[in-house]
C-alpha positions in Angstrom: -10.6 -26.2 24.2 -10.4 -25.1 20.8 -8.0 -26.1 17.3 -7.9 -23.5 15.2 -6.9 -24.8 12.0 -5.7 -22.5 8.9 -5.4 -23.2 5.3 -3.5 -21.3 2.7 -1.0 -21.0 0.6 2.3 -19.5 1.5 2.6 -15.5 1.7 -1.1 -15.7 1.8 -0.7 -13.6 6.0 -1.6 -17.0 8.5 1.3 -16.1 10.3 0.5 -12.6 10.8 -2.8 -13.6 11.6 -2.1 -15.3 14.0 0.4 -12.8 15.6 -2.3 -10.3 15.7 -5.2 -12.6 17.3 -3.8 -15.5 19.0 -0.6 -15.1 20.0 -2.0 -14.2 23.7 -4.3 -17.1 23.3 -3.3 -19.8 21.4 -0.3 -22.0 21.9 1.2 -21.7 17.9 2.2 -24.9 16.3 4.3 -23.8 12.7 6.4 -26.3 10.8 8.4 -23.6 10.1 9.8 -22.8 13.2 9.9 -26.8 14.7 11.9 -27.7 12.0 10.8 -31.4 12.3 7.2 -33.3 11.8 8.7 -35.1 15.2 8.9 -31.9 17.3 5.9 -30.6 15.7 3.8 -34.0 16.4 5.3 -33.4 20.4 3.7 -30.3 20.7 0.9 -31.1 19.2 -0.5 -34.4 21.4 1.4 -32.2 24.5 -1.5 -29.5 23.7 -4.3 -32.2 23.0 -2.9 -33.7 26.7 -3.0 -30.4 28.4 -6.1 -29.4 26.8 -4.7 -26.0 25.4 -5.9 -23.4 23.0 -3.8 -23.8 19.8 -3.2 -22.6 16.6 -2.0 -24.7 13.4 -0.6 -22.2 11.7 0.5 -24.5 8.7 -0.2 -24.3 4.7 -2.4 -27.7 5.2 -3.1 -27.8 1.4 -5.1 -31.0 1.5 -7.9 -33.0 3.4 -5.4 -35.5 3.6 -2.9 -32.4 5.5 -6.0 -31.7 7.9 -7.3 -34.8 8.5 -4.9 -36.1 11.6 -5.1 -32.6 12.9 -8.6 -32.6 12.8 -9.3 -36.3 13.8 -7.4 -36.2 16.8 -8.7 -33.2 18.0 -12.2 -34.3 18.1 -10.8 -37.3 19.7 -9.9 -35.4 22.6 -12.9 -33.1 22.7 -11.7 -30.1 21.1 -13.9 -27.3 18.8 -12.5 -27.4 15.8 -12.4 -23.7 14.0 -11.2 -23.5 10.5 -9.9 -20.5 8.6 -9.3 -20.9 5.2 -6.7 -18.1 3.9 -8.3 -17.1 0.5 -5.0 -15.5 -1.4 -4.8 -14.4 -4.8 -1.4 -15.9 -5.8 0.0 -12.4 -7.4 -0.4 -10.9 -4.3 0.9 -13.8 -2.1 3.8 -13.4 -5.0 4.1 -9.7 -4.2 3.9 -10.2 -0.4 7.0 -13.0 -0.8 9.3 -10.4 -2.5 8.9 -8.1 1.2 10.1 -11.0 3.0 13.5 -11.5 4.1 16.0 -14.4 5.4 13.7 -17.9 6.1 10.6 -15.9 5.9 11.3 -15.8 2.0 9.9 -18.7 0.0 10.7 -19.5 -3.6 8.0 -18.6 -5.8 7.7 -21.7 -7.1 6.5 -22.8 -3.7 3.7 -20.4 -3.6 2.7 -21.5 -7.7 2.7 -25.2 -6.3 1.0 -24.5 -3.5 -2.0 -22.7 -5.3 -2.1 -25.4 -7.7 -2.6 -28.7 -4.9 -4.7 -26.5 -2.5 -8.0 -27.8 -1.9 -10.0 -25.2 0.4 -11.1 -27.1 3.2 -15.1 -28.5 3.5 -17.2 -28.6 6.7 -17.3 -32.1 5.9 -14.0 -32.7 7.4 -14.9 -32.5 10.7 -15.3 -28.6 11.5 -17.8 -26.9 13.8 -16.6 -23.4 12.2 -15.3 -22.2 9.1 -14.4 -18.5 8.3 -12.6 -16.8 5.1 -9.8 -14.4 5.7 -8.7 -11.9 3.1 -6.5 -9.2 3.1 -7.6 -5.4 2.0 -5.9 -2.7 1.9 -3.9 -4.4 4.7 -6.6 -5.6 6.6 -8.0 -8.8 7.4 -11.4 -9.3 6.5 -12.1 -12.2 8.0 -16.5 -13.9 7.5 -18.2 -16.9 8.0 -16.9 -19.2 5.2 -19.5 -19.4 2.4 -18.5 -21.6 -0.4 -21.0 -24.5 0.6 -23.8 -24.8 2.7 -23.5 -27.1 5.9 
């Protein structure tokens, strides 16, 4: 039973990420499309209860974002895999002004965003952390490197 767990500022490809590697997998829980923190909190305990593979594919800017997600899955005896989205905000920027309808965010959403985003910490409670970038419209995605566990 895994939680994977991303992090990352709008624009920054989570959602395409996921498309491309989990949506066989990986039951996807996305504020975006749930609308509510009510429905998403459903789905959520309804994949912790049925001990699915899932995805939260969700900005979660802060500890305090993650924190729930992650105590409750180890609660319920999940692996916890985090990927932190590592986006340079001119080319999240650039990436936003492709996107149409909904998918379209105001830019000021992506500045904010960049500004409270605290990349996560194996401290929290991970067994895994990876780095995903995006080159030459790739993902590069290795073994998360900004601390030592």
């Amino acid at each position: 039973m895994q939680l994977m767990l991303f992090t990352g500022i709008p624009a920054s490809g989570k959602s395409l990420f996921y498309k491309q590697r989990f949506a066989d997998t990986h039951v996807r829980i996305n504020l975006d499309m749930l609308r509510t923190r009510h429905r998403e909190s459903i789905l959520y305990r309804s994949c912790l209860e049925g001990k699915a593979q899932m995805v939260v594919d969700n900005t979660n800017l802060t500890r305090a974002a993650r924190a729930d997600y992650i105590r409750r899955a180890r609660l319920n005896h999940f692996s916890i895999h985090g990927y932190f989205f590592d986006a340079d905000v001119e080319e999240a920027l650039r990436r936003n002004t492709t996107r149409t309808g909904m998918a379209r965010v105001p830019e000021v959403a992506i500045l904010t965003a960049a500004k409270n985003l605290e990349p996560p910490s194996y401290d929290e409670g991970y067994d895994q952390l990876s780095v995903v970038r995006i080159e030459a419209g790739s993902f590069i995605v290795e073994e998360y490197a900004c601390e030592i566990r």
